[in-house]
C-alpha positions as CSV (number, residue, x, y, z in Angstrom):
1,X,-15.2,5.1,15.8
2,X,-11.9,5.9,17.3
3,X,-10.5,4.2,20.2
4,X,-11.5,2.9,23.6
5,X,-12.2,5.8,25.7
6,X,-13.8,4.9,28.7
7,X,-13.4,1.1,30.1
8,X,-15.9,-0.4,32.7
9,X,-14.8,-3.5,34.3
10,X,-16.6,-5.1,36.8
11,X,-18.5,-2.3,38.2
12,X,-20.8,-3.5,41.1
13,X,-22.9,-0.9,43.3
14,X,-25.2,-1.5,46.7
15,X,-26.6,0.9,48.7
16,X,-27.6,0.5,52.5
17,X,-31.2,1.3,53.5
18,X,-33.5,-0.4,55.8
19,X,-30.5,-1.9,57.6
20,X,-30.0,-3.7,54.7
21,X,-28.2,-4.1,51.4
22,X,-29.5,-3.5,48.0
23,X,-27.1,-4.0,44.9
24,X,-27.5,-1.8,42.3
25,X,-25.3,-2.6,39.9
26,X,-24.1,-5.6,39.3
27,X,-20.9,-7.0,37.4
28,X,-20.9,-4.3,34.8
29,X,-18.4,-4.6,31.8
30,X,-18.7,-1.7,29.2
31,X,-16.3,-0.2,27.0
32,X,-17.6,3.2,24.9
33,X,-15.5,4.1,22.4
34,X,-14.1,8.0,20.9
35,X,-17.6,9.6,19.2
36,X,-19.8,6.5,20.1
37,X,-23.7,7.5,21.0
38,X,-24.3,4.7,23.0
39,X,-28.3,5.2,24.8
40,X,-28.6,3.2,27.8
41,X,-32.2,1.8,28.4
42,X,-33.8,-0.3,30.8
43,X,-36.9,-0.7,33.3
44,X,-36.9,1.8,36.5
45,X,-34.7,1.0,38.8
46,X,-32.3,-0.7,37.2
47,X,-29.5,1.8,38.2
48,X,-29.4,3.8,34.8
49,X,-28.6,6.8,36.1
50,X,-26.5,5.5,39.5
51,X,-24.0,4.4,36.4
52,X,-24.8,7.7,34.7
53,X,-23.5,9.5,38.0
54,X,-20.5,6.8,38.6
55,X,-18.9,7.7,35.3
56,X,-19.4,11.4,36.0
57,X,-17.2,10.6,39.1
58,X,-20.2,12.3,41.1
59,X,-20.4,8.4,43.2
60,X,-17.4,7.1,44.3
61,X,-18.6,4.5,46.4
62,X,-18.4,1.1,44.1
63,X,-16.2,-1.4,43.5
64,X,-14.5,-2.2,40.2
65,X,-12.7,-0.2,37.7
66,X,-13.7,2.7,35.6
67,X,-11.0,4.2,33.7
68,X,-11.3,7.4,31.2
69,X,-8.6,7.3,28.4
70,X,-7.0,4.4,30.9
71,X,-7.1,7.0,33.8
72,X,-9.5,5.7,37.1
73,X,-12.0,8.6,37.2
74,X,-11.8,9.8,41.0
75,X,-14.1,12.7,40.8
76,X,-16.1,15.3,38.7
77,X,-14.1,17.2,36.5
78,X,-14.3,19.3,33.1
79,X,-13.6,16.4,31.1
80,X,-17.0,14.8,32.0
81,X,-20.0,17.1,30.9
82,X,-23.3,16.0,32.9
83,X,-26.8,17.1,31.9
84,X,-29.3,16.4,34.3
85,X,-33.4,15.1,34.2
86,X,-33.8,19.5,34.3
87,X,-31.8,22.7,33.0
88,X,-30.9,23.3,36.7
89,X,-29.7,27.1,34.8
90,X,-28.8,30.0,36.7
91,X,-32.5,32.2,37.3
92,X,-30.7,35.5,37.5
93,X,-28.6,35.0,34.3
94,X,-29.2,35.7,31.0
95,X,-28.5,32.8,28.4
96,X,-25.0,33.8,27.5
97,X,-24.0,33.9,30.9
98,X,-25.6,30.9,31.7
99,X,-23.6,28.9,29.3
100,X,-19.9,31.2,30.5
101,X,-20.9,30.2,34.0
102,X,-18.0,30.9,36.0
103,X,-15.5,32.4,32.9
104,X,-15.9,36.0,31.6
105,X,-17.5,36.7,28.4
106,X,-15.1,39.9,28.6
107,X,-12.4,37.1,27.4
108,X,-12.6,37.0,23.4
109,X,-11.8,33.3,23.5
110,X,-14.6,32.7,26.0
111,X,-17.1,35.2,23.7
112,X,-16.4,33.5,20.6
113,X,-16.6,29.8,22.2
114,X,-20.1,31.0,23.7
115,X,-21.3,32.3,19.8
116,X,-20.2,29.3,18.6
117,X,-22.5,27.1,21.0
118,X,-25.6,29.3,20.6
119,X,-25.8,28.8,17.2
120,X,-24.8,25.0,17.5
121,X,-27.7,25.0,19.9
122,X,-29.7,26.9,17.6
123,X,-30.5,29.8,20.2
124,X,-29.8,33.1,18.2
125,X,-31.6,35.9,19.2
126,X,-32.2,34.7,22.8
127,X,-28.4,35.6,23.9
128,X,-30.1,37.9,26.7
129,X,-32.9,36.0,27.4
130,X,-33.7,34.7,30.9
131,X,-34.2,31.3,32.0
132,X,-37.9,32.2,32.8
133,X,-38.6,33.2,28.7
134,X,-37.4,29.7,27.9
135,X,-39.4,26.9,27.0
136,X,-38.2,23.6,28.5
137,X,-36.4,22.6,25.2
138,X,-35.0,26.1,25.0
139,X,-33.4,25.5,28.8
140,X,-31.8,22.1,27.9
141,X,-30.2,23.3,25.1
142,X,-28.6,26.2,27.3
143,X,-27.5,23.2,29.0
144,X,-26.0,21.4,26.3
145,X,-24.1,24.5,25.7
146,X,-22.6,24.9,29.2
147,X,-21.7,21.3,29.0
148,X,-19.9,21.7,25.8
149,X,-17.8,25.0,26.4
150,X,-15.0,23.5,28.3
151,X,-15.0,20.6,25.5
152,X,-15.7,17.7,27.9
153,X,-14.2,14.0,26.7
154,X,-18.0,12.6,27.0
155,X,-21.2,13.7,27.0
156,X,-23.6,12.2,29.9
157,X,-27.2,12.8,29.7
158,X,-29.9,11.7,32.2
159,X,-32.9,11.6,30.6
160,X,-32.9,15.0,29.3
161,X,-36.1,15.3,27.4
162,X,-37.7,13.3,29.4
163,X,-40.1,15.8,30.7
164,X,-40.9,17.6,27.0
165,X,-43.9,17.3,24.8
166,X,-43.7,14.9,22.3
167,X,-43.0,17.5,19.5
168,X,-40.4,19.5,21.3
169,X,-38.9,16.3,22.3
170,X,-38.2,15.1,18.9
171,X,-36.9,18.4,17.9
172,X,-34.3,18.2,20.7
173,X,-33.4,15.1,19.3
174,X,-32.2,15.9,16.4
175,X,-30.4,19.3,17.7
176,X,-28.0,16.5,19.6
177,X,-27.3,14.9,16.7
178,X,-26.9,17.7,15.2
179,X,-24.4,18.3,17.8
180,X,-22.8,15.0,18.0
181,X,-22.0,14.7,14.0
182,X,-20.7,18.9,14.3
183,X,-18.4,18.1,17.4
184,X,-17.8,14.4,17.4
185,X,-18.4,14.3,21.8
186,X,-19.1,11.0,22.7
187,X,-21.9,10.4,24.0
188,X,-23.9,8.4,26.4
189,X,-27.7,9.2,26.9
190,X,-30.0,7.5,29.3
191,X,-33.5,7.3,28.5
192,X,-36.7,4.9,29.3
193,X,-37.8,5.1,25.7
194,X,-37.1,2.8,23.3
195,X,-37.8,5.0,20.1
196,X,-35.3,7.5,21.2
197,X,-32.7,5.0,22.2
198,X,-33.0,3.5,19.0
199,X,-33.1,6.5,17.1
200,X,-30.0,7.9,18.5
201,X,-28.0,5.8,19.5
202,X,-25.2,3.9,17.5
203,X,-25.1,1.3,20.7
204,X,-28.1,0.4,22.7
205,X,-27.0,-0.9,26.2
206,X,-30.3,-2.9,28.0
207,X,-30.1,-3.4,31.5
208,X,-32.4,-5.4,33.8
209,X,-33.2,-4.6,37.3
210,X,-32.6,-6.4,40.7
211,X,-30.1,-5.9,40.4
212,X,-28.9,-3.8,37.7
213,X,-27.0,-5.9,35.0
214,X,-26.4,-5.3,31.3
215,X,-29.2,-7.9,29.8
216,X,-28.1,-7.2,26.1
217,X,-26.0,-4.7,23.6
218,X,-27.2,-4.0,20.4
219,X,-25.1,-2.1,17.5
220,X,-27.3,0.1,15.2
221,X,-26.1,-0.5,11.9
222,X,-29.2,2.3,10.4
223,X,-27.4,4.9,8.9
224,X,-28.7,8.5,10.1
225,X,-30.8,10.4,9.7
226,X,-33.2,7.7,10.8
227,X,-37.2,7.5,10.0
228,X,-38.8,6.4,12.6
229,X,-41.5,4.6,10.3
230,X,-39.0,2.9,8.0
231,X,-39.0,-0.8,8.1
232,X,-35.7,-1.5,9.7
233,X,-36.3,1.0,12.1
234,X,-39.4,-1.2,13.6
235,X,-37.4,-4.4,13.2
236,X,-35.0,-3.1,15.3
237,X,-37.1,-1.7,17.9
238,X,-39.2,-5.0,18.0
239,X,-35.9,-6.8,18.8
240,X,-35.5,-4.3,21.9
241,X,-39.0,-4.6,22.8
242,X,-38.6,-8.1,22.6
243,X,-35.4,-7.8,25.1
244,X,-38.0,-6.0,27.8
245,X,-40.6,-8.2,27.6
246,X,-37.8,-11.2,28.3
247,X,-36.2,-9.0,30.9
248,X,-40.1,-8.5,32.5
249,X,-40.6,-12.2,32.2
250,X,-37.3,-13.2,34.5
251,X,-37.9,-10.0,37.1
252,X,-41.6,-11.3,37.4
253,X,-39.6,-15.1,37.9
254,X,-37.6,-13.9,40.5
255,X,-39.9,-11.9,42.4
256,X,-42.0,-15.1,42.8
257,X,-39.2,-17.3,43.7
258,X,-39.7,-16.5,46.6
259,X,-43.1,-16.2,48.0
């Protein structure tokens, strides 16, 4: 891995609601580094995807210091690619047009890009397709693409295959590494299953909720591609299991505390 490219120091979020405050995030210290895949996992609401959104510079509202390639990230902006829970694609474009979005594919740097990520994405054939003749994993990969053409700095996903099948889900899985090991885009993917964390990612980042805090990091040292069935693939999701079943422990503890 290359060098630090995104630095999280001290990163604490609350929210107002009910006339009162609720922190989110609390004292968050994280650096990713150039072509990391680091999966983020933890229990609902533990603010995965509020620090998902924070990175993307799409919430502003926190206090700390979040710095890409040593620069405070102030907004959205092409460097950060964001793929959400769904496609969220264009209805009344096709799927090349979909991934140009807003460039022409008139331009023959924009055309060629576009080829490029349809076959990275493994859509050929479906270039004038419709988001409505997609399948879900289809959709997300149009997606992917969009997110890739402007060559973003890092990848953020929210729980993108969240709502796939379990085969088409597992396909998807390994199109991203596919495109991860092809591009080198670092990566960080947020997900509520520990399989997937552990089979992508090259970190695994657990937080715990109430408030959101990073309970434990874990470098995968399992060279890819990974079998989910091989020995130290188990050991090492039994030692994130493990991590939950700690982190449900002391959120059951401090739930009591006070009744």
């Amino acid at each position: 891995m290359g060098a630090t490219l995104l630095a999280i120091k001290d990163l604490n979020k609350s929210f107002r609601t009910d006339n009162k405050f609720v922190q989110a995030l609390h004292h968050i210290e994280l650096d990713v580094r150039e072509g990391d895949f680091v999966t983020v996992i933890g229990p609902s609401g533990c603010g995965k995807s509020t620090l998902l959104r924070i990175v993307a510079g799409l919430d502003t509202g926190f206090q700390g210091s979040v710095l890409l390639e040593g620069e405070p990230i102030a907004g959205p902006g092409i460097d950060k690619g964001f793929i959400f829970q769904e496609p969220r694609l264009f209805p009344w474009l096709t799927v090349e047009k979909n991934i140009a979005a807003d460039l022409s594919l008139r331009d023959a740097g924009v055309r060629r890009k576009v080829d490029e990520l349809i076959e990275l994405v493994r859509l050929q054939g479906f270039e004038k397709a419709y988001p409505k003749e997609l399948s879900g994993g289809m959709a997300q990969r149009v997606s992917i693409a969009r997110a890739l053409l402007r060559n973003p700095k890092i990848l953020l996903l929210d729980e993108p295959f969240g709502a796939l099948d379990a085969f088409t889900r597992a396909h998807m899985q390994e199109v991203l590494l596919d495109i991860w090991k092809r591009n080198g885009t670092t990566m960080i993917f947020v997900t509520h299953d520990i399989d997937e964390a552990v089979f992508l990612g090259s970190q695994i980042v657990i937080l715990k909720p109430r408030p959101g805090e990073i309970r434990g990091r874990i470098k995968v040292e399992l060279p890819y591609p990974r079998k989910k069935s091989s020995t130290a693939f188990q050991e090492l999701r039994y030692k994130v299991l493990s991590e939950f079943e700690r982190i449900e422990e002391l959120s059951w503890g401090e739930s009591g505390a006070g009744i």
